[in-house]
N, C-alpha and C positions, 0 to 999 in steps of 0.2 A: 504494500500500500504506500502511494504516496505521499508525504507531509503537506501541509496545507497551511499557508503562511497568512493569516490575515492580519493587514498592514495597508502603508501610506508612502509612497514611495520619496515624498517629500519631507517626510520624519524622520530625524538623528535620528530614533534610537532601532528603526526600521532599519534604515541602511545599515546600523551596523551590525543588524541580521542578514543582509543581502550580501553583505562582503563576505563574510563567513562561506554564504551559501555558493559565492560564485568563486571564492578559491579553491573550491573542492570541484567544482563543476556537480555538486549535489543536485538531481531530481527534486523539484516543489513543484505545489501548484500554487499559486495567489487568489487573493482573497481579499479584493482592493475597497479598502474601506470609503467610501463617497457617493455623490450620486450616482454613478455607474452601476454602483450592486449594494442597495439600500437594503437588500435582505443580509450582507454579508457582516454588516454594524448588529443588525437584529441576534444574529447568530452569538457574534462576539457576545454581548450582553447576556444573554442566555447562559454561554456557558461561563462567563466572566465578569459578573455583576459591577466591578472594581472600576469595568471599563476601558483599560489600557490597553497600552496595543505597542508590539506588535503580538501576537500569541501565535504558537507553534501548533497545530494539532493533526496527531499522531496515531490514527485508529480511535481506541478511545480515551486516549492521553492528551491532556493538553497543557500547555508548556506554558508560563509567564515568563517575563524581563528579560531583557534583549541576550545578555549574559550568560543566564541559565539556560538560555534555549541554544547557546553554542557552545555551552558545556555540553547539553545532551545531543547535542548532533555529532560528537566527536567520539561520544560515546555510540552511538547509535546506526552513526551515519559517517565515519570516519571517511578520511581521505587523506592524499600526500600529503594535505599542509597541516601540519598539525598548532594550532594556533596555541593549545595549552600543553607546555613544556610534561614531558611522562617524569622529569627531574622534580621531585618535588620544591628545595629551593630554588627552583627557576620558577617555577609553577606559582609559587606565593610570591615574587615577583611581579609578575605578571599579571595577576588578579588586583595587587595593590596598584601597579598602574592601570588596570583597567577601571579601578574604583576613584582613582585621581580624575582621570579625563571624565567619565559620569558627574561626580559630587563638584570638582571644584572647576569645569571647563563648562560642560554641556547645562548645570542647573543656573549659573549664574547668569550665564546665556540665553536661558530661558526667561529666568526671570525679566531682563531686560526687554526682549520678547512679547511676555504677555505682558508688562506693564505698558507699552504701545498699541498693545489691543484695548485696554479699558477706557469709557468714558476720562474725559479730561480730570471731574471730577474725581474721581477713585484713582488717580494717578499716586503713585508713590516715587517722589524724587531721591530721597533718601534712601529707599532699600535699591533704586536703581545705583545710585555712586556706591555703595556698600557690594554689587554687583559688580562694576568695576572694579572697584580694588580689589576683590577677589580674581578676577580674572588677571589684574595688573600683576598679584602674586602668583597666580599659576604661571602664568608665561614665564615670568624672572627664573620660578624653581625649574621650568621643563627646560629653557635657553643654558642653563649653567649643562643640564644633565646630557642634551643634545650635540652639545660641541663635539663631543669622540662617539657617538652613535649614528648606525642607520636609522633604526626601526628604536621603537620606545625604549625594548628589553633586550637590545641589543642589536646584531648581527641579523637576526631570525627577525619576518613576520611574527605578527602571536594575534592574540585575542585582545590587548593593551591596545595595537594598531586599531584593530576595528573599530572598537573605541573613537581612539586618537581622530582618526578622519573623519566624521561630519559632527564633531566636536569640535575640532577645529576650522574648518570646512565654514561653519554657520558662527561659532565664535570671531574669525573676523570680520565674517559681514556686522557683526552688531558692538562688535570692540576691536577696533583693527589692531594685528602688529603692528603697523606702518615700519617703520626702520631701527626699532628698538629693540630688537628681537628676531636678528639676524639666522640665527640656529632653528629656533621655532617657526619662520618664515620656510626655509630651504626643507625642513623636518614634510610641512603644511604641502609642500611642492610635490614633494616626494610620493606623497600619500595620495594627490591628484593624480599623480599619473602610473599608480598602481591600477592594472587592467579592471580589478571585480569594483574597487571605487569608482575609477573613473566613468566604469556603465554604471552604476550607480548613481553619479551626478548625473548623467546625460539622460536616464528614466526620470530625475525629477525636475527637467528644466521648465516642463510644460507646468510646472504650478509657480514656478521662481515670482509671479506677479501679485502672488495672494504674501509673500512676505511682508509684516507689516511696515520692517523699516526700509522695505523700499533693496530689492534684490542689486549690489554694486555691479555695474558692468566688466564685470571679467570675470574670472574662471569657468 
């Protein structure tokens, strides 16, 4: 049986299931959350009250957080790339940067995000600069750690990278590097033009319009 991916092709934490999915060259079907298949949101809710997305489901398995569901693919659904080292301290490694770029990259990013979706009224200026400096701090720590790296965790792709790239990816459209952040810049580059991201970006160009701050012209 095939896995069945319902998802949003213009959502972090989607693509950093579809990266997963397309380094392996793994069999899915999708299950495109929007007006195209308004039964496929219905579904989700049903078996996912929580509502999140993207969910993996597996026969009668079904998977949350973008994460967990590439743990169990590698379990499950293994392939050449093995994104989560069989080394255990490599392994915890690896999870800890996959938990950096989620917590202190992609949420603060968010934040920023939906604060530009609300009524002017319900704006929060303050938790947005508090959003930046978070992101200001993430870059600073990932720019020291990138200078003698390819990939987050090293040498190797991993799970950290999945991560890394439409957290990064959508981080500087809403907090730019600009020139301060020469290693995280080349890092950010690198990750574009890895093949399973780069199709990755190029499935979600057709919604780049619905971003709220306004999708930058390039990449």
């Amino acid at each position: 049986m095939t896995p069945v991916l319902y998802s949003h092709p213009f959502s972090s934490y989607c693509q950093k299931v579809l990266i997963a999915l397309y380094e392996n060259d793994t069999e899915f079907e999708t299950r495109m959350l929007g007006p195209e298949d308004p039964e496929a949101y219905e579904e989700l809710v049903d078996l996912w009250p929580v509502k999140k997305f993207p969910m993996l489901k597996d026969g009668s398995e079904t998977i949350h957080e973008a994460s967990i569901i590439i743990e169990y693919l590698q379990i499950h659904y293994s392939g050449p790339v093995q994104l989560i080292p069989q080394d255990p301290a490599a392994a915890v490694e690896v999870r800890m940067l996959d938990r950096f770029f989620d917590n202190y990259v992609s949420t603060p990013q968010q934040k920023i995000v939906f604060n530009a979706i609300r009524n002017e009224e319900n704006r929060d200026p303050y938790g947005v600069q508090e959003a930046r400096d978070m992101l200001d701090a993430a870059y600073g720590w990932l720019e020291a750690r990138m200078k003698a790296r390819e990939w987050a965790a090293g040498n190797t792709f991993t799970l950290a990278d999945c991560a890394a790239a439409p957290s990064l990816f959508y981080a500087d459209w809403s907090h730019p590097l600009g020139d301060r952040f020469p290693a995280v810049t080349a890092y950010r580059s690198r990750l574009l033009a890895r093949p399973s991201f780069a199709r990755a970006v190029d499935e979600a160009r057709p919604f780049r319009k619905y971003f709220p701050l306004g999708a930058p012209d390039r990449d």
